[in-house]
Backbone as a printed PyTorch tensor [residue, N CA C, xyz], in Angstrom:
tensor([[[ 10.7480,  41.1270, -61.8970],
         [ 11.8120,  41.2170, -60.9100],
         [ 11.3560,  42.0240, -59.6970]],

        [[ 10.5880,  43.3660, -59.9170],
         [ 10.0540,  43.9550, -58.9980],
         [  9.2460,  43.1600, -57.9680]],

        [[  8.0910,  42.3770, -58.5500],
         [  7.0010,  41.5280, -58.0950],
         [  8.4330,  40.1780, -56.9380]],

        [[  9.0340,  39.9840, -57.4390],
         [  9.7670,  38.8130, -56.9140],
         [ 10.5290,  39.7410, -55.4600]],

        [[ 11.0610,  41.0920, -55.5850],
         [ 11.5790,  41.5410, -54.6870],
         [ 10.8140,  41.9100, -53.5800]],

        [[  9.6500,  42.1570, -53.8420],
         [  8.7010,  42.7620, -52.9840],
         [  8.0860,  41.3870, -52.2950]],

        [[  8.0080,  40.7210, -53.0160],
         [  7.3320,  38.9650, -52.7270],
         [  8.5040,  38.7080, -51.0230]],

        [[  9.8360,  38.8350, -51.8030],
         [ 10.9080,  38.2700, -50.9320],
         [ 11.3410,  38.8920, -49.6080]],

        [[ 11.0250,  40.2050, -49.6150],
         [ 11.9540,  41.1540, -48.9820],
         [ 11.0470,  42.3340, -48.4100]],

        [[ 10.7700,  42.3650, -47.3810],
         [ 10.0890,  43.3760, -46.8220],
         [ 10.6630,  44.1080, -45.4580]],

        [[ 10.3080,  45.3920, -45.1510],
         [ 11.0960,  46.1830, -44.8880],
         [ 10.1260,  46.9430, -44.1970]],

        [[ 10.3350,  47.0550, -42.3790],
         [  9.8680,  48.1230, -41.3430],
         [ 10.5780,  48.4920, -40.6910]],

        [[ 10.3190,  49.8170, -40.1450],
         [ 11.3940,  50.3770, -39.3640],
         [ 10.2490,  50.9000, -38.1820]],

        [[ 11.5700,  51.0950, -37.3370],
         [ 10.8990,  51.5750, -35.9830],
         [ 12.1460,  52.6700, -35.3290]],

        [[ 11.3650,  53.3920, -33.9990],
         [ 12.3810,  54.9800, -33.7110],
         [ 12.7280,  55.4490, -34.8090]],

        [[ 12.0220,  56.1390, -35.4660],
         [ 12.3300,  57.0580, -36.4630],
         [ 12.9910,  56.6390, -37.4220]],

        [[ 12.7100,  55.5090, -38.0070],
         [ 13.4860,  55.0440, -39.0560],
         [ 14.7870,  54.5270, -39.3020]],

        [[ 15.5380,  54.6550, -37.4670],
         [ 16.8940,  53.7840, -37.4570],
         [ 17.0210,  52.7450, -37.2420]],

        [[ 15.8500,  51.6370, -37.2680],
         [ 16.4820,  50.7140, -37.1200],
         [ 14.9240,  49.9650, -38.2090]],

        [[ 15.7540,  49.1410, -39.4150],
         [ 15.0040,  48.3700, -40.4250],
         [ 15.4010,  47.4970, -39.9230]],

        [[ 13.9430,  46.7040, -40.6410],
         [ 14.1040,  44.9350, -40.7010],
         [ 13.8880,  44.4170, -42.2500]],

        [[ 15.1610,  43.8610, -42.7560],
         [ 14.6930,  42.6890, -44.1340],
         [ 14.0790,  41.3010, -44.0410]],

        [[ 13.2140,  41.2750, -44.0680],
         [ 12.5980,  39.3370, -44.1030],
         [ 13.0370,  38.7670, -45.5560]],

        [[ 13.3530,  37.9900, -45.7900],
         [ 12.7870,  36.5940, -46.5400],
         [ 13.1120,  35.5100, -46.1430]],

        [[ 12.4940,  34.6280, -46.8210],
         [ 11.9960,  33.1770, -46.4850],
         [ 12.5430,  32.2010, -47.5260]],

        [[ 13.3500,  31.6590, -47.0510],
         [ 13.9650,  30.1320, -48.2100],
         [ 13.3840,  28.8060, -47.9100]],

        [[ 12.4410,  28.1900, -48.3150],
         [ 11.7180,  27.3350, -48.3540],
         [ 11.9970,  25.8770, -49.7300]],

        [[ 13.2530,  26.6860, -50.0690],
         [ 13.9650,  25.3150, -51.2580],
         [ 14.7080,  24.5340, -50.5800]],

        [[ 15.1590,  24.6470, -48.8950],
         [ 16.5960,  23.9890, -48.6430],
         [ 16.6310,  22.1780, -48.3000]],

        [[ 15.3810,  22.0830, -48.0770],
         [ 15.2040,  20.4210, -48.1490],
         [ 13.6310,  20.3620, -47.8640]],

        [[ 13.3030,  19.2100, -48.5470],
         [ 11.8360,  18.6030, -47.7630],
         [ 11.1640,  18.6670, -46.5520]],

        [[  9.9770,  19.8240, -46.5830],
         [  9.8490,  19.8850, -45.1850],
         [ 10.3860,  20.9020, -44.3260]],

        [[ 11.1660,  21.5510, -45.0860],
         [ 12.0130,  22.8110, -43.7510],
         [ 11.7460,  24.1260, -44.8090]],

        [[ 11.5010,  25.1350, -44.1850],
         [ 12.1980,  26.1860, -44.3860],
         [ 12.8010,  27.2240, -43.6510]],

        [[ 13.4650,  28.6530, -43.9090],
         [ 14.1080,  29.2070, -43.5360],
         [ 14.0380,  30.8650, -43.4270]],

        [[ 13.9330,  31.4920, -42.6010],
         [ 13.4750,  32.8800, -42.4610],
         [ 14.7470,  33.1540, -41.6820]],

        [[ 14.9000,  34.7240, -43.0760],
         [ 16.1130,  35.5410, -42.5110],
         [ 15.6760,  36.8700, -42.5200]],

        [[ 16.2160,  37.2430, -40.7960],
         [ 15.7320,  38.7920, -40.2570],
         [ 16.8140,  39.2090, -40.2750]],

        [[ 17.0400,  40.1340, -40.9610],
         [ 18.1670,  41.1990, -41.1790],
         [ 18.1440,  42.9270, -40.6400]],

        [[ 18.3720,  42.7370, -39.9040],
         [ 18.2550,  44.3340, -38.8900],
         [ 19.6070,  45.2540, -38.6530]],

        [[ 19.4740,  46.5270, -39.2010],
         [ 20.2840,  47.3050, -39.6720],
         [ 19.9540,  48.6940, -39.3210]],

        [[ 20.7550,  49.0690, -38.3600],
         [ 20.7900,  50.4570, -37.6670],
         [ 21.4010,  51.8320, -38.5370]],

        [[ 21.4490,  52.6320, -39.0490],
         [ 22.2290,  53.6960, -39.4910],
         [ 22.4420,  52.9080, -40.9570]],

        [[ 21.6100,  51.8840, -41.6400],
         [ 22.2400,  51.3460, -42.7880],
         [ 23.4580,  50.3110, -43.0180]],

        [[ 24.0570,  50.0030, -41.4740],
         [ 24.6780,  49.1020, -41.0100],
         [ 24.4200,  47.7980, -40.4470]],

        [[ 24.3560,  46.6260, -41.4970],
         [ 23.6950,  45.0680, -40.3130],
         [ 24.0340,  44.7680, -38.8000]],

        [[ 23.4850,  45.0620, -38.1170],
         [ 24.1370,  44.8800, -36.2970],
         [ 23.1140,  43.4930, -36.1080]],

        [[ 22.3170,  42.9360, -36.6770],
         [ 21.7690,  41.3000, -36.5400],
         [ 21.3530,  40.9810, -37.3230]],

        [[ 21.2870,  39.2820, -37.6800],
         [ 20.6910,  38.9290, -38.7440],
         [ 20.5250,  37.6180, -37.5420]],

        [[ 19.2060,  37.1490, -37.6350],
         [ 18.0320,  36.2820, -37.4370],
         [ 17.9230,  35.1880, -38.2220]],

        [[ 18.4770,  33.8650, -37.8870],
         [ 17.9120,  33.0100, -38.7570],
         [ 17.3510,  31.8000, -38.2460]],

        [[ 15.6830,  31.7860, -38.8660],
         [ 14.9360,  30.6800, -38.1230],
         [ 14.9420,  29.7050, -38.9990]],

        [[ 14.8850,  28.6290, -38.0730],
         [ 14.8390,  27.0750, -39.2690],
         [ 13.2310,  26.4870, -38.7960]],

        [[ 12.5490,  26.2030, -39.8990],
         [ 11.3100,  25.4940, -39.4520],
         [ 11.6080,  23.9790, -40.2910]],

        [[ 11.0600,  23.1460, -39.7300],
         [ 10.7860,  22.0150, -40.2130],
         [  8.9050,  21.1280, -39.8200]],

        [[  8.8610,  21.3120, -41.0210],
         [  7.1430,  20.8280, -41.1700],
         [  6.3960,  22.2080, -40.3120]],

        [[  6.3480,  23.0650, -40.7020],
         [  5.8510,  24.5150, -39.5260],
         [  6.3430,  24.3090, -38.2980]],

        [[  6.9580,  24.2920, -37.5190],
         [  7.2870,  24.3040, -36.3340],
         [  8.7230,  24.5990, -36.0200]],

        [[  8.7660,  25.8250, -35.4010],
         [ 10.3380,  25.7790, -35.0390],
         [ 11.3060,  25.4990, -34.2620]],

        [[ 12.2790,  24.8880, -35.6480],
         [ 13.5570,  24.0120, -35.3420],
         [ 14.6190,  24.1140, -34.7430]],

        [[ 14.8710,  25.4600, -35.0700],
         [ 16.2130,  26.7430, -34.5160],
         [ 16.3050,  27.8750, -35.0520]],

        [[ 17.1010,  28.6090, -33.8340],
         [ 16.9540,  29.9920, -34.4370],
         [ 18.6050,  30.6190, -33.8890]],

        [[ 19.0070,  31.2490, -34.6210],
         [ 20.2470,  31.5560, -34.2630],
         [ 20.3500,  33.3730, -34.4970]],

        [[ 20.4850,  33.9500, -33.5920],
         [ 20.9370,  35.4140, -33.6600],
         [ 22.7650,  35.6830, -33.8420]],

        [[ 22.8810,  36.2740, -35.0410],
         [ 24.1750,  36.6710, -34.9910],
         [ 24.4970,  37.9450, -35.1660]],

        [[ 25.1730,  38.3970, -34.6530],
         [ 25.5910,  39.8730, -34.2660],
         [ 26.7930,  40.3380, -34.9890]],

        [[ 26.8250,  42.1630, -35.0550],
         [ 27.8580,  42.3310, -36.1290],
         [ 27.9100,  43.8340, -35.4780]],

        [[ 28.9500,  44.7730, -35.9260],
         [ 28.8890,  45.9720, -35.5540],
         [ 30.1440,  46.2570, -37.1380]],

        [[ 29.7920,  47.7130, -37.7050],
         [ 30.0780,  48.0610, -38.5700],
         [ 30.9050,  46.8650, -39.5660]],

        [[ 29.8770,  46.2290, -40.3610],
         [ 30.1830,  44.9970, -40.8650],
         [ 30.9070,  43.4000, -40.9020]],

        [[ 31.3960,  44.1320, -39.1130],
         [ 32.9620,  42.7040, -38.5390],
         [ 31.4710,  42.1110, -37.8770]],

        [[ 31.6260,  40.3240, -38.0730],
         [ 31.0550,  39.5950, -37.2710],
         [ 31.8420,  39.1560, -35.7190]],

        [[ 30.6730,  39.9370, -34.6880],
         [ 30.9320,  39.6960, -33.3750],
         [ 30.6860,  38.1070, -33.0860]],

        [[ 29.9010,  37.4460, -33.3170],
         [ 29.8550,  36.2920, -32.4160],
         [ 28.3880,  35.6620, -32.6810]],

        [[ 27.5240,  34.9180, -31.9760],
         [ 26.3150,  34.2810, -32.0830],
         [ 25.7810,  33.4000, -30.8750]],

        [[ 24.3400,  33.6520, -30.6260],
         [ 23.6180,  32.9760, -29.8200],
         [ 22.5170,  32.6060, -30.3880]],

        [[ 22.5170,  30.7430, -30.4330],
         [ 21.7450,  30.1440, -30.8750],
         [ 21.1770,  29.0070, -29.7130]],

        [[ 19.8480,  28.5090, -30.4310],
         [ 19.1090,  27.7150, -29.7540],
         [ 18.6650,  26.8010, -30.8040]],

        [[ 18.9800,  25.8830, -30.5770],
         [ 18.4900,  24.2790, -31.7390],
         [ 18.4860,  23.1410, -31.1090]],

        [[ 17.6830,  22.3340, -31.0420],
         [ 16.8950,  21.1740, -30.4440],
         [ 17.2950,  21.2890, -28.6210]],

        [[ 16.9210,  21.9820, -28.1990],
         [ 17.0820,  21.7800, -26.5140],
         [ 18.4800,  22.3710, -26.5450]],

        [[ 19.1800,  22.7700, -26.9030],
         [ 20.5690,  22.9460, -26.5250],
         [ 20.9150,  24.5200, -26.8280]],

        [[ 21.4900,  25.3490, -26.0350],
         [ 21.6270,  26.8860, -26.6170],
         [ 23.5760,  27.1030, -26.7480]],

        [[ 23.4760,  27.7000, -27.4690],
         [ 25.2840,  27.6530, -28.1510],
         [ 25.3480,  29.6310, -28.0240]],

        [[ 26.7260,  29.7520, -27.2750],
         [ 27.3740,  31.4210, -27.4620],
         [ 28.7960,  31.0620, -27.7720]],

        [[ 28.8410,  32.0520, -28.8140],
         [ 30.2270,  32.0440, -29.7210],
         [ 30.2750,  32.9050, -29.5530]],

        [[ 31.7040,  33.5910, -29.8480],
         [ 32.2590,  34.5650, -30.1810],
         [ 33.2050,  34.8170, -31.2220]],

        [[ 33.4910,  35.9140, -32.0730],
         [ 34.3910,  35.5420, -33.0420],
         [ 35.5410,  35.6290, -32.8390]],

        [[ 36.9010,  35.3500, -33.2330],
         [ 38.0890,  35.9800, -32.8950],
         [ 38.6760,  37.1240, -33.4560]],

        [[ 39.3470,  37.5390, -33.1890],
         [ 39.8890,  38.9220, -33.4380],
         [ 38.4720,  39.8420, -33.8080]],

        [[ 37.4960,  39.5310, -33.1490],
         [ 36.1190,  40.9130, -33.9490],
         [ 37.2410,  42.1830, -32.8580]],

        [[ 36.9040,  43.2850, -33.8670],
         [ 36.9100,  45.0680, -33.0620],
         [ 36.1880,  45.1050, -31.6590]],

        [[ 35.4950,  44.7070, -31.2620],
         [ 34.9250,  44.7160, -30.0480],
         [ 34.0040,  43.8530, -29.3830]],

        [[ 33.6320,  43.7670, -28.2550],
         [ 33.1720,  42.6560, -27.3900],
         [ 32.1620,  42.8990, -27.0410]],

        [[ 31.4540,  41.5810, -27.7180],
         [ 30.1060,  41.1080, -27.5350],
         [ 29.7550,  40.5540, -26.4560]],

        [[ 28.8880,  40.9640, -25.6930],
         [ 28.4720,  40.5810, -23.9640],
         [ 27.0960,  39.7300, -23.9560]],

        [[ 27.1260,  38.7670, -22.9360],
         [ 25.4210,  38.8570, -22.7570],
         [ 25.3310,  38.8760, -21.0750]],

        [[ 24.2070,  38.9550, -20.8520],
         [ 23.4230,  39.3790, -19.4300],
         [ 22.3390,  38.8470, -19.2250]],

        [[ 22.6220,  37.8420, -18.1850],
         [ 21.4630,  37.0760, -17.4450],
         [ 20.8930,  37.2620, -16.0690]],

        [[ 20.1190,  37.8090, -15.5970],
         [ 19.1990,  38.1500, -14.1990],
         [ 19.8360,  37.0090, -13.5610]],

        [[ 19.2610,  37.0830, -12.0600],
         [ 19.5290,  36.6640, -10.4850],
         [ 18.5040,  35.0950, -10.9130]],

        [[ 17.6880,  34.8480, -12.0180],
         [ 16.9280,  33.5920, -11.6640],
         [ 17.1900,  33.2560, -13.2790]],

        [[ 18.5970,  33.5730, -13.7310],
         [ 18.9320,  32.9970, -15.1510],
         [ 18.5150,  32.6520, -16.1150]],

        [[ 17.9740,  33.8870, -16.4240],
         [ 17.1050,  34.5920, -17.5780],
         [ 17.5770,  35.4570, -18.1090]],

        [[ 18.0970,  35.2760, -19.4210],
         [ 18.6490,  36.2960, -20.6600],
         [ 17.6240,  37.7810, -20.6790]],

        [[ 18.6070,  38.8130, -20.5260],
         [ 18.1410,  39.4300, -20.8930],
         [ 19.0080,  40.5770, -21.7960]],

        [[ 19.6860,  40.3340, -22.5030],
         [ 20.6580,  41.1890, -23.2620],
         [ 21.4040,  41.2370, -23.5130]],

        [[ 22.2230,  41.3950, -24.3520],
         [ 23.5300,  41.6080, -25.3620],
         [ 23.4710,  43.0430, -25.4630]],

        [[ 25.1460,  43.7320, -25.6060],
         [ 25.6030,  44.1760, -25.6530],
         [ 26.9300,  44.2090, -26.5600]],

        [[ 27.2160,  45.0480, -27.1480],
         [ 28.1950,  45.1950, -27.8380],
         [ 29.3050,  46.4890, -27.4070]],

        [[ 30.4540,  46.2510, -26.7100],
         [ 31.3430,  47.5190, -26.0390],
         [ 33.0780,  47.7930, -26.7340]],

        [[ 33.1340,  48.5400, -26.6460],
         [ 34.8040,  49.0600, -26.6430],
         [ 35.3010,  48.3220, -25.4210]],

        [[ 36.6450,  48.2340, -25.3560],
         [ 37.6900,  47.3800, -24.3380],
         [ 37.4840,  48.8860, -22.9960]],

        [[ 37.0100,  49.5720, -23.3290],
         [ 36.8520,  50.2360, -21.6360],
         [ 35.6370,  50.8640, -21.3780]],

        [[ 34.2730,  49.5870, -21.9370],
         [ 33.0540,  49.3610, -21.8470],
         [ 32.3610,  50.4680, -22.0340]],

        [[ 32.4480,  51.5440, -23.0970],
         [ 31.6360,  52.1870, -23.9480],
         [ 30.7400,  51.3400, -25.1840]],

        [[ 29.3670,  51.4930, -24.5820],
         [ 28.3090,  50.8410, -25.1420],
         [ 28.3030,  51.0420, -26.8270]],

        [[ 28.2280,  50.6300, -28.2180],
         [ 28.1910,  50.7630, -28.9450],
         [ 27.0070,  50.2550, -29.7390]],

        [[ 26.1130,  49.4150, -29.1740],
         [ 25.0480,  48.9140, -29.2770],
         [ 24.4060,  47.9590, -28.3040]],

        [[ 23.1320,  47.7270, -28.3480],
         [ 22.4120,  46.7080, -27.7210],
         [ 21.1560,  46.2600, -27.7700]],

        [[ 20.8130,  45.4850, -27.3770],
         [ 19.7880,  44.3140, -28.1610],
         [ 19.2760,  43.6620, -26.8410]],

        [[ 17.9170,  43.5770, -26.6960],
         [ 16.9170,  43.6770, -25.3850],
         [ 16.5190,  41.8240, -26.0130]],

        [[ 16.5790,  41.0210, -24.9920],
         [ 16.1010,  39.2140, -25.4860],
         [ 14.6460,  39.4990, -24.1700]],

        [[ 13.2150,  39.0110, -25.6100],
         [ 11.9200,  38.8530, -25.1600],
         [ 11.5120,  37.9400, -26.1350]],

        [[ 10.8300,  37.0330, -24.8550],
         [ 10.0680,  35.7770, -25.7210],
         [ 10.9290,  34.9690, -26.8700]],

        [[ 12.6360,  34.5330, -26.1950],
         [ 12.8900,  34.1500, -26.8750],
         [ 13.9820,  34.1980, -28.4990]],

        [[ 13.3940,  35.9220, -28.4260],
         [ 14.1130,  36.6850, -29.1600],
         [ 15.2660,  38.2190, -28.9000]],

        [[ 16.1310,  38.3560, -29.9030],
         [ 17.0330,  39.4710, -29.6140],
         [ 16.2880,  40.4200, -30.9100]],

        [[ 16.3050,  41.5650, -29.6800],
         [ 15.7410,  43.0960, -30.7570],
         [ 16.9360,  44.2010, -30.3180]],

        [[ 17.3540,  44.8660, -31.5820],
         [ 17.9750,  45.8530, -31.6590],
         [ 17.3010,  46.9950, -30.8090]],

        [[ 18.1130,  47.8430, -29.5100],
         [ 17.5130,  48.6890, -28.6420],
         [ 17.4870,  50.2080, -29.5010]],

        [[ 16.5770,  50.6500, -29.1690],
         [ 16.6910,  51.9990, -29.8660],
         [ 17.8230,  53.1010, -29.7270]],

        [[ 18.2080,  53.8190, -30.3450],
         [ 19.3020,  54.8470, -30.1890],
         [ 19.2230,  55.6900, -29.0040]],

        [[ 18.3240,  55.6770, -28.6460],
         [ 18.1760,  56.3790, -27.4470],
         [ 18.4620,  55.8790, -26.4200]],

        [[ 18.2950,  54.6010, -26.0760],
         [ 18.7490,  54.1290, -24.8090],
         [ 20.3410,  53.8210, -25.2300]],

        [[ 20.8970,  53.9590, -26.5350],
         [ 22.4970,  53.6280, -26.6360],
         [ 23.0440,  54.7580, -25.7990]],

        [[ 22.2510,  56.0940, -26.5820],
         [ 22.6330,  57.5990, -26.2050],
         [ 22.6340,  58.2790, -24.6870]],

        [[ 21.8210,  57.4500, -23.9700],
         [ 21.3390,  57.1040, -22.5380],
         [ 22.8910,  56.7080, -21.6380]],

        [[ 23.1050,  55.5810, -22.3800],
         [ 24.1080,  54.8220, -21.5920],
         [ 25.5540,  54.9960, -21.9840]],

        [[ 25.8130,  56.0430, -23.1680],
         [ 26.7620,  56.0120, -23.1390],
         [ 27.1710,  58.0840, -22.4610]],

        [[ 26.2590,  58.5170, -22.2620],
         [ 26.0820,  59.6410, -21.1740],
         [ 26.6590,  58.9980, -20.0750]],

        [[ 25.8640,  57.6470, -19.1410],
         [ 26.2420,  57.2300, -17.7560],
         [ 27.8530,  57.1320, -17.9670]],

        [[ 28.0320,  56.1240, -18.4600],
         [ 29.3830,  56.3390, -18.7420],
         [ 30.7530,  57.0450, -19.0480]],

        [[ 29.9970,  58.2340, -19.5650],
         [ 30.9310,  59.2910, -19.2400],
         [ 30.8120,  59.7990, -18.4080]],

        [[ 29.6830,  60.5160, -17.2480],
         [ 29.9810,  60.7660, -16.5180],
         [ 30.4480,  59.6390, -15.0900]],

        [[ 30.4860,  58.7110, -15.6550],
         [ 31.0680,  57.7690, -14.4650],
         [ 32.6160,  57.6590, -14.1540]],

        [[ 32.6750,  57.6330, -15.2830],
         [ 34.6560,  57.8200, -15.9470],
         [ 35.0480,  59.1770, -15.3710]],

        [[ 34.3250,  60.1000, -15.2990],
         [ 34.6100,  61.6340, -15.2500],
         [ 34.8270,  61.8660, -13.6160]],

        [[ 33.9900,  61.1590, -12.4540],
         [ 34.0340,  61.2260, -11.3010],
         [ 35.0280,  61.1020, -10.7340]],

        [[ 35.7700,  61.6220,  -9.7180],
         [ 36.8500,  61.1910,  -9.0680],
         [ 36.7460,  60.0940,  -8.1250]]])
């Protein structure tokens, strides 16, 4: 059982150990495809889970879905040419994304209704990475003192 967990499930962290990643790989789901799930978890809490679809090695789709203290926020996916943003209903708080002046993703965000940052997630090459605590801790400083100004 040990040998099978370690086989399945592997586990790095980065900034000091707040933010892990779980891999495994499901390769039973049909002929030809399999499936890799990135599970990334801040404070011991899932804030993304990653799921790539390959078919014959090459990938098929990949869908990032987002979460903040266990409520599912919403999802941004990409599968055959086409990219999909959901959101969930009634989630606790609002999931954002942010695209540059030449409409290029570059980030998600997760806020309170009077845009106190609660997390965020930097999109490179394609992919969404959980931002380190420090730049949360960063931005949610600006924000108070922005609120605080007359």
């Amino acid at each position: 059982m040990i040998g099978c967990l370690l086989c399945c499930v592997s586990a790095a962290a980065a900034d000091t150990n707040e933010i892990r990643i779980f891999t495994r790989t499901d390769s039973k789901v049909a002929p030809g495809y399999s499936v890799t799930y990135e599970e990334f978890t801040r404070d011991g809490q899932t804030n993304l889970l990653r799921v790539t679809t390959f078919k014959d090695g090459v990938t098929n789709g990949i869908a990032h879905n987002f979460y903040y203290r266990g409520a599912y926020l919403g999802r941004y996916s990409q599968d055959r040419g086409y990219t999909f943003v959901n959101t969930a209903v009634g989630a606790p708080c609002s999931l954002a994304f942010a695209w540059d002046s030449s409409n290029q993703l570059r980030n998600a965000s997760v806020m309170t209704t009077n845009y106190l940052l609660l997390d965020s997630f930097t999109f490179t090459n394609g992919l969404f990475y959980p931002d380190p605590n420090s730049v949360i801790e960063e931005s949610k400083k600006k924000t108070v003192i922005r609120s605080n100004t007359p």
